[in-house]
C-alpha positions in Angstrom: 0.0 0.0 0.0 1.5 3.0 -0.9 0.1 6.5 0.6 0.6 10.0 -0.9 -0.9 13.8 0.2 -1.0 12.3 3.7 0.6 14.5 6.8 -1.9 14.5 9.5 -2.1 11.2 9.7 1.0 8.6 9.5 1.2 6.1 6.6 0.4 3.4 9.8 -2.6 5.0 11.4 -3.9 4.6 7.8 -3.4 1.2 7.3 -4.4 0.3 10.3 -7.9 2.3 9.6 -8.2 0.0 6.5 -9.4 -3.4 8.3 -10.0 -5.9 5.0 -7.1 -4.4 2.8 -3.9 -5.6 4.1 0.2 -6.0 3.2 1.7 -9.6 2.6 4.9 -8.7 4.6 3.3 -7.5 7.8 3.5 -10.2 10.4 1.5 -8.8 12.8 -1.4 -9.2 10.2 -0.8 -12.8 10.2 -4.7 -13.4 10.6 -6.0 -11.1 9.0 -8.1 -11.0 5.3 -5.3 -12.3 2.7 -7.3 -11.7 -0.7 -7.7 -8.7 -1.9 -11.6 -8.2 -2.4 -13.1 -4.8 -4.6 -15.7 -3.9 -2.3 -14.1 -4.6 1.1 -11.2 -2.3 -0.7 -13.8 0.3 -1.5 -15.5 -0.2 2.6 -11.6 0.6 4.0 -11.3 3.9 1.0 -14.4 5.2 3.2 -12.9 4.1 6.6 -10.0 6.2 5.5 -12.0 8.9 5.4 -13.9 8.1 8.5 -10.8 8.8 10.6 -10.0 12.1 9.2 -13.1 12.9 10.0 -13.0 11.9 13.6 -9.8 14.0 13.7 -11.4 17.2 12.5 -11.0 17.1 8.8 -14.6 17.2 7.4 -13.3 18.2 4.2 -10.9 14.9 3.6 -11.2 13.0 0.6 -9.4 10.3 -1.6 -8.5 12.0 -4.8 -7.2 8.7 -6.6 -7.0 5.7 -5.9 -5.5 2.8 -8.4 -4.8 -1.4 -7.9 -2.0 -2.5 -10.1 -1.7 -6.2 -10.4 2.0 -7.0 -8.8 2.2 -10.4 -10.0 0.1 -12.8 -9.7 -0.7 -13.4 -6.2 -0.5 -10.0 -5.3 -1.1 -6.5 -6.0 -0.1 -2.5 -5.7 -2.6 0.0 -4.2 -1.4 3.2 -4.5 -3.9 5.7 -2.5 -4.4 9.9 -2.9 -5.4 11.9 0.0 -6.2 14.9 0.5 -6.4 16.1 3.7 -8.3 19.7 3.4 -7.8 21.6 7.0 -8.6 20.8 10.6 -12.2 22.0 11.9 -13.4 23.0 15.6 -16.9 24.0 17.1 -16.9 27.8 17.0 -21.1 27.0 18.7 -23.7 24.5 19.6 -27.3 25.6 19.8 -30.0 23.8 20.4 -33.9 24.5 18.4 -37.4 23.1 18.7 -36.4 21.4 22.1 -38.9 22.2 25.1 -38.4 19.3 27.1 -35.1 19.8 28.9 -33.1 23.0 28.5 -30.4 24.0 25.9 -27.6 23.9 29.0 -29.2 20.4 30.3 -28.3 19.2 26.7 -25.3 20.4 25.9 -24.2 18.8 29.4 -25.7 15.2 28.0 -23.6 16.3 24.8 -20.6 16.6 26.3 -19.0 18.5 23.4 -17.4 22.0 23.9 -17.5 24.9 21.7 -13.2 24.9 20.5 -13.1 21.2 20.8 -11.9 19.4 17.3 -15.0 19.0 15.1 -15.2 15.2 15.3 -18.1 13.7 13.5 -17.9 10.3 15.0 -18.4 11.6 18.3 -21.0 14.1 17.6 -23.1 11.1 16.1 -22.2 8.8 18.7 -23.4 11.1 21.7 -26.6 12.6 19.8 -27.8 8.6 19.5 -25.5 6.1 19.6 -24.2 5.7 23.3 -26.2 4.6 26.0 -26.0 8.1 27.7 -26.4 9.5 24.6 -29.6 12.4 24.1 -31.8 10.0 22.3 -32.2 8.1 25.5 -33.1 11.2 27.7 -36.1 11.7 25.5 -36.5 7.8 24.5 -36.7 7.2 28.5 -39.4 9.7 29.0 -41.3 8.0 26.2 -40.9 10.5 23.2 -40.3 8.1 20.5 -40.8 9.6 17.9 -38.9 12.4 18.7 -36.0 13.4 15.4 -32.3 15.3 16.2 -30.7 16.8 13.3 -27.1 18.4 13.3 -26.8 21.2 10.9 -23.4 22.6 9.9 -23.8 26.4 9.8 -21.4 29.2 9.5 -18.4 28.0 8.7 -16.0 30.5 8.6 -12.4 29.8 8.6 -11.9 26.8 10.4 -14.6 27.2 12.7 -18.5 25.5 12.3 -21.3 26.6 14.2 -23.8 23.6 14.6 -27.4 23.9 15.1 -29.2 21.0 16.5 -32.4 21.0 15.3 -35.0 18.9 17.4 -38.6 17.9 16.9 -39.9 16.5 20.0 -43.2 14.7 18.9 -46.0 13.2 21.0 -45.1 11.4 24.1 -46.0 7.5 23.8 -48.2 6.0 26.2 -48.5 2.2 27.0 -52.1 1.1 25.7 -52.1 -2.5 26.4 -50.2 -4.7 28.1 -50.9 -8.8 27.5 -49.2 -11.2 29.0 -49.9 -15.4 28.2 
């Protein structure tokens, strides 16, 4: 695997962000995937770009890729980043929500205004973890309730997000059967 455009991240955090697409001569990989598969390549191209993302480049991307039959039990992949620049939160703010306050939110949240813009994270505490602000209003029986992030104002290399909430009805338990 050979890497170009890359200086944020190191030529091995890269490869070890591709899980399925791996080098022959690496023997800590000894168990690991030995064929090289076209969709599991194209699943680590996006992974690559997944942790950029979690390290503040939104903007990253892969601006070629090529596979270049070696001989003929192996192959070259030859990968082109680029990078783009490193994002922070310049703002949160918080719409539609009448449940809990903006401030009890943004302490669920857990992300600061100057912190690294990290997508992963942002997705993972809006819904993902078990502390995570879908529960609060999941718990209190809004289950229909929808959380959108929206990327505003970027300026620079700061991103203001808006979190735009509709709350819904609250569910109530009709019927209960047991046999």
């Amino acid at each position: 695997i050979y890497l170009t455009g890359n200086e944020v991240l190191t030529d091995k955090a890269i490869k070890k962000a591709m899980k399925k697409t791996n080098e022959k001569n690496n023997i800590l990989e000894l168990f690991n995937q030995k064929k090289f598969v076209e969709t599991d390549y194209h699943d680590d191209l996006n992974r690559i770009i997944e942790k950029y993302n979690e390290e503040g480049y939104r903007d990253a991307k892969i601006v070629a890729d090529s596979v270049v039959k070696f001989d003929e039990k192996t192959v070259d992949v030859y990968i082109t980043v680029d990078e783009g620049k490193k994002y922070y939160i310049k703002d949160i703010n918080w719409v539609g929500n009448t449940l809990y306050s903006s401030q009890e939110l943004s302490n669920v949240l857990g992300i600061l205004p100057g912190e690294v813009y990290n997508q992963k994270l942002l997705s993972k505490r809006l819904s993902e973890d078990d502390d995570a602000v879908s529960n609060y209003y999941m718990n209190k029986g809004y289950l229909f309730y929808q959380l959108v992030p929206i990327e505003k104002n970027i300026v620079g290399d700061s991103i203001d997000l808006e979190l735009r909430m509709f709350e819904g009805p609250q569910a109530r338990i009709n019927k209960v059967v047991i046999n």
